[in-house]
C-alpha positions as CSV (number, residue, x, y, z in Angstrom):
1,X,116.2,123.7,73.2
2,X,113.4,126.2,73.3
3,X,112.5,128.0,76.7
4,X,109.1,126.3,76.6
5,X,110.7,122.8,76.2
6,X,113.4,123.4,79.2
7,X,111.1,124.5,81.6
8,X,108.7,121.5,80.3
9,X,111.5,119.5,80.9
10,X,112.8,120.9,84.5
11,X,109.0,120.6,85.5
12,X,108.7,117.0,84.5
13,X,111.6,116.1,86.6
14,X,110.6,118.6,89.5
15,X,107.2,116.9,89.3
16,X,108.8,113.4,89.6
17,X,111.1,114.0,92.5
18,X,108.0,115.6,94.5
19,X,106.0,112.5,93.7
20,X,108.7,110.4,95.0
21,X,109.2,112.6,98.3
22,X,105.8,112.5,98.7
23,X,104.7,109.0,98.6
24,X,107.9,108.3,100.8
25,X,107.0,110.8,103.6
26,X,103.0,109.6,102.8
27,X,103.2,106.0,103.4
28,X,105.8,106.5,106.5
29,X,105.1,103.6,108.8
30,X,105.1,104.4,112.7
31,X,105.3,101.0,113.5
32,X,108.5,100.5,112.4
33,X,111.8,102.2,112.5
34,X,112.2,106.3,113.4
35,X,115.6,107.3,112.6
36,X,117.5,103.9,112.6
37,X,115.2,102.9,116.1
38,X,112.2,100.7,116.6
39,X,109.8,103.7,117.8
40,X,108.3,101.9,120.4
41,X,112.0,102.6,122.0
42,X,111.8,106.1,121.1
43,X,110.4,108.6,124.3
44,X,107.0,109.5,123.1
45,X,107.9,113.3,123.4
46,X,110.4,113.0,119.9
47,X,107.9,110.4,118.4
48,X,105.1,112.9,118.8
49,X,107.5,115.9,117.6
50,X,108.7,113.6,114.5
51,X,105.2,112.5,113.5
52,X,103.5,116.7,113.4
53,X,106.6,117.1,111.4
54,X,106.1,114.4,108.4
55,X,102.4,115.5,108.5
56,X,103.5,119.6,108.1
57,X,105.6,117.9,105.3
58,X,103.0,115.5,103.4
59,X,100.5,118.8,103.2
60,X,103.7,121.3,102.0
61,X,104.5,118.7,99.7
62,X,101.1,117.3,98.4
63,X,100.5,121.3,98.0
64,X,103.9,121.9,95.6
65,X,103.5,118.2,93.8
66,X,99.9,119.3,92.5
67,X,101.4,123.0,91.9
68,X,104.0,121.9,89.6
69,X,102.5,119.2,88.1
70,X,99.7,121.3,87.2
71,X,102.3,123.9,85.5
72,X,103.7,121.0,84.2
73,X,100.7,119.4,82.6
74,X,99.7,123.4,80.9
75,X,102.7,124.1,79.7
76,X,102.8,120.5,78.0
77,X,99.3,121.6,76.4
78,X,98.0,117.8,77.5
79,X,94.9,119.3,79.8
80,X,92.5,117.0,77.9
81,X,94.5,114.1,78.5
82,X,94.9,115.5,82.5
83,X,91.1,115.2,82.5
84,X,90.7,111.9,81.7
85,X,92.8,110.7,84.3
86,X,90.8,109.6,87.5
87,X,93.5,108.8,90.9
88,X,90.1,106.4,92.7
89,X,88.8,105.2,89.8
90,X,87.0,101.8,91.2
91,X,87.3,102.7,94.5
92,X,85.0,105.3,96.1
93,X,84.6,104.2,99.6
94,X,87.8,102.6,102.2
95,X,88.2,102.4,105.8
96,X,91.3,104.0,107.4
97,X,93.0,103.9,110.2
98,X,92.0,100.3,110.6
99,X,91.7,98.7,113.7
100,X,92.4,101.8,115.8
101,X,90.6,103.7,117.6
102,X,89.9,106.4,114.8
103,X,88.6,104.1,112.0
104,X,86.1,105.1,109.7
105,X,84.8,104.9,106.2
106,X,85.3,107.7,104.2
107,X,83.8,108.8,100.2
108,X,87.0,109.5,98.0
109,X,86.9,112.1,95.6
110,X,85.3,110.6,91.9
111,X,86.9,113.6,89.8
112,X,89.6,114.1,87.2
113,X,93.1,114.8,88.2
114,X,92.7,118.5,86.5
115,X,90.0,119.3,89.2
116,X,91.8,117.6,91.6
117,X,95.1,119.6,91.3
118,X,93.1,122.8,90.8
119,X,91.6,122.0,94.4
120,X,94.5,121.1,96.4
121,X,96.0,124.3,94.8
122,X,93.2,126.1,96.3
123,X,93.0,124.5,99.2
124,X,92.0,126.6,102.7
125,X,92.3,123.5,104.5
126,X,94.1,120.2,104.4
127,X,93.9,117.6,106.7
128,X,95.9,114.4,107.2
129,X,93.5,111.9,108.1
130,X,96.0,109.0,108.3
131,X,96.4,105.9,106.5
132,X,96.3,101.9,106.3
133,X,98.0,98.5,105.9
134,X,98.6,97.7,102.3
135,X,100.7,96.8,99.2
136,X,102.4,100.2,97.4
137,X,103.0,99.3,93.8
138,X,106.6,101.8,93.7
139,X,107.8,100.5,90.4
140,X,106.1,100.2,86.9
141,X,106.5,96.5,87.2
142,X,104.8,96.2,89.7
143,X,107.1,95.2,92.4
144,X,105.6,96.4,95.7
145,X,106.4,97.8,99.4
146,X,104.1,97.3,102.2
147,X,103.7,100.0,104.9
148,X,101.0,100.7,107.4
149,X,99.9,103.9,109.5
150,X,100.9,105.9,107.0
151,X,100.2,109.3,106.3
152,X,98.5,108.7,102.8
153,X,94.7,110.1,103.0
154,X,93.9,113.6,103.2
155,X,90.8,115.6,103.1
156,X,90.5,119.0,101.1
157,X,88.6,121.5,101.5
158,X,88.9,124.4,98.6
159,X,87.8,128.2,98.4
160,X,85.2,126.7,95.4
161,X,83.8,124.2,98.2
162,X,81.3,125.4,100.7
163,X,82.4,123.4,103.4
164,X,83.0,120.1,101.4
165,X,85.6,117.8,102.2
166,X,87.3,115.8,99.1
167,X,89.3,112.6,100.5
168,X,92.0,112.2,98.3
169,X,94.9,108.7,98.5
170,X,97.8,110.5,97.7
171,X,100.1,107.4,96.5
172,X,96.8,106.7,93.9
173,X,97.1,110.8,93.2
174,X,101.0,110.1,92.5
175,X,100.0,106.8,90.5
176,X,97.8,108.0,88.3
177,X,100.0,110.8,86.3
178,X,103.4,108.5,87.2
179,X,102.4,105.4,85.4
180,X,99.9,107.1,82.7
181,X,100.2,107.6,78.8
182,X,100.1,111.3,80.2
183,X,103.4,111.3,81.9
184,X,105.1,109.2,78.5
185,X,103.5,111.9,76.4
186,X,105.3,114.7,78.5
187,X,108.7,112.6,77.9
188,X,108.3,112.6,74.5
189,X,107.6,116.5,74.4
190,X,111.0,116.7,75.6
191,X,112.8,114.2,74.3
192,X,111.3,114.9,70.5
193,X,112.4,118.8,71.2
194,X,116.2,118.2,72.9
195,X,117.8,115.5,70.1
């Protein structure tokens, strides 16, 4: 196996087990259980400490997922294909943190996953924003999980930006290379080059 193909293939996995990581930590719900406990039993002190914790995490991780995966998708030479992927395709406004007392609409970011990655990877700020009560699709058949509260919206704010904020849904960032022709083409690479 080539150098190029064994890094393309120890990226591809890399990029998979961030993605998985990420939309675990990302879609955490505080309504339920914290470490085997409803959290509602938990003091608020360790619930507090746990919850900066995952959010420190999500931004680390979102930062590394879109590092890789950016390697990932050069070294692969499918760029083109990366820029014709679009993680909010159909969806370009949503309410978060429903019901509480921080809800609000935001504008999610309409660009390609290329930009995207190149603006989380250049990101001088990242914000968790929080999340919402919906279906996760976790499997390519489309079995779901449901969470709520979850970590899974961030703003972005890049050194290209002057001051503008890019919402990005991380588990639709995940998705969107996960479940692609992109990702299947990037298998290929690697299996085509390692029989």
């Amino acid at each position: 196996m080539s150098r190029q193909v064994a890094l393309i293939a120890r990226w591809n996995e890399k990029a998979t087990d961030l993605g998985t990581r990420l939309l675990a930590l990302s879609c955490f719900d505080n309504n339920r259980f914290v470490n085997g406990r409803n959290a509602i039993e938990d003091d608020v002190m360790s619930f507090e400490s746990l919850s900066l914790e995952i959010t420190t995490e999500v931004i680390d991780l979102l930062h590394e997922y879109c590092f890789i995966l950016r390697k990932l998708i050069e070294r692969a030479d499918c760029v083109a294909q990366a820029k014709k992927l679009y993680p909010h395709q159909g969806e370009e406004s949503i309410s978060i943190n429903k019901d509480g007392p921080d809800e609000r609409k935001v504008m999610l970011c309409q660009k390609d996953l290329w930009w995207i990655l190149g603006r989380v990877i250049h990101s001088q700020s990242v914000v968790v924003l929080g999340g919402d009560t919906n279906l996760l699709r976790v499997y390519g058949d489309g079995k779901t999980r449901s969470y709520s509260d979850g970590y899974c919206y961030v703003s972005v704010e890049s050194d290209f930006d002057n001051e503008v904020q890019h919402i990005l849904h991380i588990p639709s960032l995940v998705h969107v290379f996960s479940f692609s022709a992109l990702a299947i083409e990037i298998k290929e690479v690697v299996r085509e080059n390692t029989i």
